[in-house]
C-alpha positions as CSV (number, residue, x, y, z in Angstrom):
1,X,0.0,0.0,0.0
2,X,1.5,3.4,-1.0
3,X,2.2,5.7,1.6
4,X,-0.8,8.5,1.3
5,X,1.4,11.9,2.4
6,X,4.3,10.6,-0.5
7,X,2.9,11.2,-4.6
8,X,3.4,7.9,-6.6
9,X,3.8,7.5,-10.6
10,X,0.4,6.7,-12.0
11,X,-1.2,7.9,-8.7
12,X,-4.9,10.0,-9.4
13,X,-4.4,13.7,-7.6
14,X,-7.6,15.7,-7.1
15,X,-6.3,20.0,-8.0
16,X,-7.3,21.8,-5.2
17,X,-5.6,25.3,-6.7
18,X,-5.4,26.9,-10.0
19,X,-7.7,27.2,-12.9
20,X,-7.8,23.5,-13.4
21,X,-8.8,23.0,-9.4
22,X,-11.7,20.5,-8.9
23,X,-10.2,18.3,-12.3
24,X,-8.8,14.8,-11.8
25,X,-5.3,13.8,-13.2
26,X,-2.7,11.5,-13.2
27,X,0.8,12.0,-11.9
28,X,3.4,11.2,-14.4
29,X,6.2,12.7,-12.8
30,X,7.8,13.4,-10.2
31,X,10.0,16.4,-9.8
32,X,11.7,16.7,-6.3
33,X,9.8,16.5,-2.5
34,X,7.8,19.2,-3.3
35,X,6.3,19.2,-7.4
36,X,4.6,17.0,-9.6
37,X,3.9,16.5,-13.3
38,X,0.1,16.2,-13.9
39,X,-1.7,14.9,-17.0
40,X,-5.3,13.7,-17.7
41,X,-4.9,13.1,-21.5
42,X,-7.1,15.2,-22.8
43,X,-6.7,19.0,-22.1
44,X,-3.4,18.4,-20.8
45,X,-1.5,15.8,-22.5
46,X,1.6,13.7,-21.3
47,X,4.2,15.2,-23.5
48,X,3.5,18.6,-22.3
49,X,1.9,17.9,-18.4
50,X,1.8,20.3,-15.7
51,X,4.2,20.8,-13.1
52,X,2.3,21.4,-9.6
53,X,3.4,22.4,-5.9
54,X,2.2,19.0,-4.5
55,X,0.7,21.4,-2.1
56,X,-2.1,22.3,-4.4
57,X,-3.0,18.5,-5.0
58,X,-4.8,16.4,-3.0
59,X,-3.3,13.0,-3.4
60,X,-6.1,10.1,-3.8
61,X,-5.7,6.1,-2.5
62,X,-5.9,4.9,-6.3
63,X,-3.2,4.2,-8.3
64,X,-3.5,2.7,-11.4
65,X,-0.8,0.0,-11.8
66,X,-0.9,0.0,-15.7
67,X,-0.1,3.5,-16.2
68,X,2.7,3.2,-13.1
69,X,3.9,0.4,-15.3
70,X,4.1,2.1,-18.2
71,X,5.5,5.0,-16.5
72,X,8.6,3.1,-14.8
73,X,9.2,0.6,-17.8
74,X,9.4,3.8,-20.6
75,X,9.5,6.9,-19.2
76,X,5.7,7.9,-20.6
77,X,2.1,6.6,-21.3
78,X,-0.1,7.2,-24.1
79,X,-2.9,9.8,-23.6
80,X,-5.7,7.3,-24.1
81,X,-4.3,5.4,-21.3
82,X,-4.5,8.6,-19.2
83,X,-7.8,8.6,-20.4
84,X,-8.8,5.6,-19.7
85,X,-7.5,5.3,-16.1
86,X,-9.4,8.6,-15.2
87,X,-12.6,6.9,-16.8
88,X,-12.4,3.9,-14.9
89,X,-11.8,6.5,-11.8
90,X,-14.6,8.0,-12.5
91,X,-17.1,5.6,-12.9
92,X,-16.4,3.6,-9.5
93,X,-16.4,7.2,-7.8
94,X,-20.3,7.3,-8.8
95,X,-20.9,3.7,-8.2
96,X,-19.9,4.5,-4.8
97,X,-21.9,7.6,-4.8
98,X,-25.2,5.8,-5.8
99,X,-24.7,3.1,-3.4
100,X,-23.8,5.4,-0.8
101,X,-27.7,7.5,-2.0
102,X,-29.0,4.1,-2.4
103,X,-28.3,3.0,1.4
104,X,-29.2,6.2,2.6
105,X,-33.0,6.6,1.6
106,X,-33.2,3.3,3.3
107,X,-34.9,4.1,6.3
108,X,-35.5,0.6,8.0
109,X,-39.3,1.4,8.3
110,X,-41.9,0.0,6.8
């Protein structure tokens, strides 16, 4: 399990400052203690990714092991992979989200 204070290659990072705050990405570098290199693939691709104060990230549980793969074995990852990843992401975030509604209006009463 990674450690959750320490960014990891291919780990998902919430933006929590900036114009792009609120977006998902993927780190795909990492520059130092303190700075990242962010990418989702789309708006911002992975030959030209962001470099971000890991201070103004908030660094998530998931990391996707195919793009940290990818990452470590050639140095970079294919947009669509980025893409991908933050899809996948996504999706199990509302899955969670509905179940979490779904339980909720469940009262126990009858």
């Amino acid at each position: 399990m990674p450690h959750p204070t320490r960014p990891h290659l291919g780990q998902i990072v919430l933006v929590t400052q900036g114009k792009e705050a609120g977006n998902y990405c993927v780190i795909v570098g990492i520059h130092g203690p303190k700075f990242v290199l962010l990418a989702d693939g789309a708006k911002r691709k992975s030959d030209a990714p962001k470099h971000k104060n890991i201070a103004h990230v908030q660094l998530l549980a998931h990391i996707d092991e195919a793009v940290a793969m990818k990452l470590e074995q050639q140095g970079q990852v294919q947009n669509a992979l980025l893409r991908c990843s933050l899809n996948r992401f996504k999706r199990s975030l509302e899955h969670i989200y509905e179940e979490a509604k779904r339980g909720s209006d469940l009262s126990g009463e009858r």
